[in-house]
N, C-alpha and C positions, 0 to 999 in steps of 0.2 A: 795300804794295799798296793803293792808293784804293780803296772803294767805293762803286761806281754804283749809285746808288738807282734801284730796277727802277720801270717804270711800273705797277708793282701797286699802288700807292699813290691813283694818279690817278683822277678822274670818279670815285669813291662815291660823288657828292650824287646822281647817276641812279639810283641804286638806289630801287625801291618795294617795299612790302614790301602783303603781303595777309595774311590770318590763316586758317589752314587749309590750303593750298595746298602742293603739291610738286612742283617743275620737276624735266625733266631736262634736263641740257647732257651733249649728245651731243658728243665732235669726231670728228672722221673728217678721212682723208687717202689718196686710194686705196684704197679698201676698199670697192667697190661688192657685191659679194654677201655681206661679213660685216654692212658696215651694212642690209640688208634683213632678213637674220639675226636684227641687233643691236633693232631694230623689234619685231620679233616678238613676239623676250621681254619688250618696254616694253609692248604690249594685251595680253597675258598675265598680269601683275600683279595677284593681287586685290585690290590696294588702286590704282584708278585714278590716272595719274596727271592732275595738270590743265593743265598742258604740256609741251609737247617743244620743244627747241630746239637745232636740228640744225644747228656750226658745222666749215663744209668747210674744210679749212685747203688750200686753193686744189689741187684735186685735178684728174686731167687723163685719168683712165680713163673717165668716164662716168657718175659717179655722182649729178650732177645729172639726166643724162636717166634713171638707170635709178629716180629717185623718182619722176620724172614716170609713164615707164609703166607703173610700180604705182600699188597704190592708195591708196599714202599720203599724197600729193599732190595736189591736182587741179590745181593752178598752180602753179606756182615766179615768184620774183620776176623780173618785165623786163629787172633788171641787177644789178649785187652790192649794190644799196640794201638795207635790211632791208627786210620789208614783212610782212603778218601773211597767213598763205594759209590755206587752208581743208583738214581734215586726215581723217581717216578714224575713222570711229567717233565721231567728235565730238570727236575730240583734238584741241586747240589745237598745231598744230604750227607753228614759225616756222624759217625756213634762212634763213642767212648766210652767205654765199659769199664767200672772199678773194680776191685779187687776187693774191695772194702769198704762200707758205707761210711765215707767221711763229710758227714753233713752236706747240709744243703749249701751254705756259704762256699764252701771249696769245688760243690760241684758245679755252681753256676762259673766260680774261676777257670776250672778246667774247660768250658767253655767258651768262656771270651777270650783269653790266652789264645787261643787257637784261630780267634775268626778273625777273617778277613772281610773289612767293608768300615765302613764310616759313621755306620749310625747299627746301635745293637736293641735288638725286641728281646725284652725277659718275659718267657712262658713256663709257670710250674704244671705239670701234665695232666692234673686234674682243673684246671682251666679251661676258659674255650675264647676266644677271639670273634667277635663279631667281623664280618666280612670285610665293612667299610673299615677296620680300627687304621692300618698302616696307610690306608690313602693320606687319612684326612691327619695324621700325626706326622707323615712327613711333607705333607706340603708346610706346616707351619716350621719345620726344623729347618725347612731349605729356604724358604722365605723370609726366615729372621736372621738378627744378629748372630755373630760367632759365638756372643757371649749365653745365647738362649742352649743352655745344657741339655732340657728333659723336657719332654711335652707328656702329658698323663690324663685321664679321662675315668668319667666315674665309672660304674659296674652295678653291676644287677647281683645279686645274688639267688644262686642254686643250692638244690639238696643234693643229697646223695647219688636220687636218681636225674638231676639235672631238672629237674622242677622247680620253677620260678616262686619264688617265697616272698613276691610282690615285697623285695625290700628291696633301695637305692641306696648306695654310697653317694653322697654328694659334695665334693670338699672344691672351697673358690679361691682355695689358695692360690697367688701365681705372683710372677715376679720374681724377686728379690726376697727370699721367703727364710734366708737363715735363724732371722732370731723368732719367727712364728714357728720354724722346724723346732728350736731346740727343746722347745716346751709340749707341745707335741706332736703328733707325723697325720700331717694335713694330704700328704702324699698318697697314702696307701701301699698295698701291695707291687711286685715287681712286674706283676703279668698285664700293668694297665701302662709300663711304661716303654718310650720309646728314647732311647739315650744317645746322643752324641759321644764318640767311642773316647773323644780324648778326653773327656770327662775322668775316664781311667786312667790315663795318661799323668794325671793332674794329681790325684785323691786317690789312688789306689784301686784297687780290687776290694771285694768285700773281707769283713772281717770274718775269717775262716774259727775265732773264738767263742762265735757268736751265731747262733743258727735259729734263734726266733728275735725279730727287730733289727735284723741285719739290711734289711728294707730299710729302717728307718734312718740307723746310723749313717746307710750308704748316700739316701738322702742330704742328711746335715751336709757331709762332707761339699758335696756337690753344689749343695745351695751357697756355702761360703765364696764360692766361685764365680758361678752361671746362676742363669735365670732359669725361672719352670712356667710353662706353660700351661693352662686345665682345658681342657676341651671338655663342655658341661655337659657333655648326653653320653651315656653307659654304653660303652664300647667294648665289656670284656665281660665275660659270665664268672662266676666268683663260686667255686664251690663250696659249699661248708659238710665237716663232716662232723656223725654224731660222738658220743663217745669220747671226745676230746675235749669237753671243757674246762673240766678242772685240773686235767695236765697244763692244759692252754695257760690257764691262768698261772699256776705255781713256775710253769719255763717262763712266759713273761716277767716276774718278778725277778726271777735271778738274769735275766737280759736285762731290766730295766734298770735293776741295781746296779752291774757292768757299765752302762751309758752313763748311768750317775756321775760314778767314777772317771770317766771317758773324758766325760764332758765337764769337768767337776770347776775349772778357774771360769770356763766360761756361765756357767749357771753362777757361780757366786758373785757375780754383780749383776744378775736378771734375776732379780726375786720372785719375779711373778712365774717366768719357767721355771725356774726351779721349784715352784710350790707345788706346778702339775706334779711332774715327777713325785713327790711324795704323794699326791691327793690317788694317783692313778694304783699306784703300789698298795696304799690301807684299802681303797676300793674294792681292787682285788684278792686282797687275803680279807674284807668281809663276804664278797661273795664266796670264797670257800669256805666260809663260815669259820675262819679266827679272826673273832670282830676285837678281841685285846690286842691281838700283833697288828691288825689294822688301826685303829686308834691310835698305838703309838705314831702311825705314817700321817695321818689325819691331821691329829698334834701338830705335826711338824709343817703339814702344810699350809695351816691355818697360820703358826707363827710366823713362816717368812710372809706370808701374803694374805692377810684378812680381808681383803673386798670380796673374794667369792663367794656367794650364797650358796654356790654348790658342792662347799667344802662344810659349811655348817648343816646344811642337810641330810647327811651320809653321815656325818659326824654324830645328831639327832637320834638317825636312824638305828646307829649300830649299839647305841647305849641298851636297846630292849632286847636285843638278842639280832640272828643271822635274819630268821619268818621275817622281823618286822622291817631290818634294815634294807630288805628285797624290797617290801612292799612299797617303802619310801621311795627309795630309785624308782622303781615303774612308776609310780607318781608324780615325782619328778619329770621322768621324760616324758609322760602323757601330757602335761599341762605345756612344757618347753613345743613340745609338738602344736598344740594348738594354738600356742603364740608367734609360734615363727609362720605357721598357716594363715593367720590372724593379720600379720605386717604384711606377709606379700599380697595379700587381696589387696591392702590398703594402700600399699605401693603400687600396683597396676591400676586401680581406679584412678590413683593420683598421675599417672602417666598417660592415662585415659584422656582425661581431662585436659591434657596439654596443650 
């Protein structure tokens, strides 16, 4: 399979950088009341930021008019030109409007492209930022090495209505984290992250190929570089929406298969990464329930790497059909849950004791 080299690569010379300074690139797509929302918690921040840059990936509910008649805006541009408008509270805010929904990867591009400052915040507009997130993210960016790239922090997850679904992202990845990136994205999402701009500079722009896991790829790239920092306490509210899961899952497979590809001389002398990638891929066409075209991924990830037990479990499961192969994984994670609950009491007491 050729691969097309994404225009993430292209126009870096437009990049300016400032010293001190932390943008946010907003994107939004029909999302006119969570992006008012999503504003919100960006003049909430105790640590200001020194602009917004808000890029509509060509939305058709209203959400141009509905910045107008708040007060975030006092003008929006003439026509889809950029143009710099004048913003609320003294926020430098700038909107770019598409012409065309060209994914979410191009539209976060069309947003860094353009900003000016040193270190860049990624917000997707059904998001929400916790007040404290940029304080405590840039005091470690400016307080550490040149070579600390990304600092990132877990998240809470929300519904639809922004109701707390008492679940935690927890990931303790940090460091030097390329070869635990390639197997798989210990990072998360963009909206937990706070980047050092020349990161871009370095590794490009996202893949504009690639519009589910482009988060993750962006990741690798960076970690081959720089260092990532986790900040452990949930700093970002994480929406989930309903309705999407088995799109989720079928776009993730042909994203995951792309990175396969991507990433292909580096995984073939990391067996153990590369067994995720197949273990991830049969997982998810069994939970769409094609537990044969899962199986064949299964297969595969068992043969490059048989120490995982949680590759032969799934594997177990999917022999009796989709019902039972569900029922195994939640069992799986019920029990994994009570053992990781299990070591940290044992850990604390033993710290206790110290």
């Amino acid at each position: 399979m050729e691969h097309k080299e994404p225009n993430s690569q292209k126009n870096l010379q437009s990049f300016t950088l400032q010293e001190k300074t932390i943008c946010a690139v907003v994107v939004t797509y029909n999302r006119e009341k969570l992006l008012l929302d999503c504003l919100e918690a960006l003049f909430k921040q105790s640590r200001p930021l020194d602009a917004i840059y808000i890029v509509d990936n060509a939305s058709t509910d209203g959400t141009a008019e509905a910045l107008l008649e708040h007060k975030y805006i006092i003008k929006l541009p003439p026509s889809n030109i950029l143009e710099t408008v004048k913003g609320f509270n003294n926020f430098k805010i700038r909107y770019i409007c598409h012409t065309n929904n060209q994914g979410v990867s191009a539209a976060r591009n069309a947003g860094i492209r353009v900003s000016r400052g040193k270190y860049i915040a990624l917000l997707d507009s059904d998001d929400e930022w916790l007040p404290e997130k940029l304080d405590k993210q840039i005091k470690i960016l400016q307080d550490g090495s040149p070579k600390l790239g990304v600092v990132y922090s877990d998240l809470l997850y929300i519904d639809e209505n922004g109701k707390s679904m008492n679940k935690l992202r927890n990931r303790k990845k940090e460091g030097y984290i390329y070869e635990d990136l390639l197997g798989e994205n210990y990072v998360g999402p963009p909206s937990t992250l706070l980047v050092r701009k020349e990161c871009f500079h370095k590794v490009g722009l996202f893949d504009d190929l690639v519009d589910t896991m482009e988060d993750w790829d962006m990741s690798i790239r960076i970690a081959k570089y720089y260092r990532f920092s986790h900040i452990k306490i949930p700093l970002v509210k994480y929406r989930l929406h309903s309705n999407q899961f088995s799109k989720n899952l079928r776009v993730k497979n042909i994203a995951a298969n792309r990175i396969l590809v991507k990433y292909a001389n580096e995984l073939e002398i990391r067996r153990g990464a590369h067994s995720k990638h197949y273990f991830h891929i049969g997982n998810r066409f069994c939970h769409m329930e094609k537990t044969k075209e899962g199986q064949r991924y299964l297969l595969k990830a068992i043969s490059l790497y048989p120490f995982y037990i949680r590759y032969y479990i799934c594997m177990f499961g999917s022999l009796f059909g989709p019902k039972c192969f569900i029922f195994f994984v939640d069992i799986k994670g019920y029990l994994t849950r009570i053992i990781v609950k299990h070591i940290a009491k044992i850990r604390k007491i033993n710290l206790n004791s110290l």
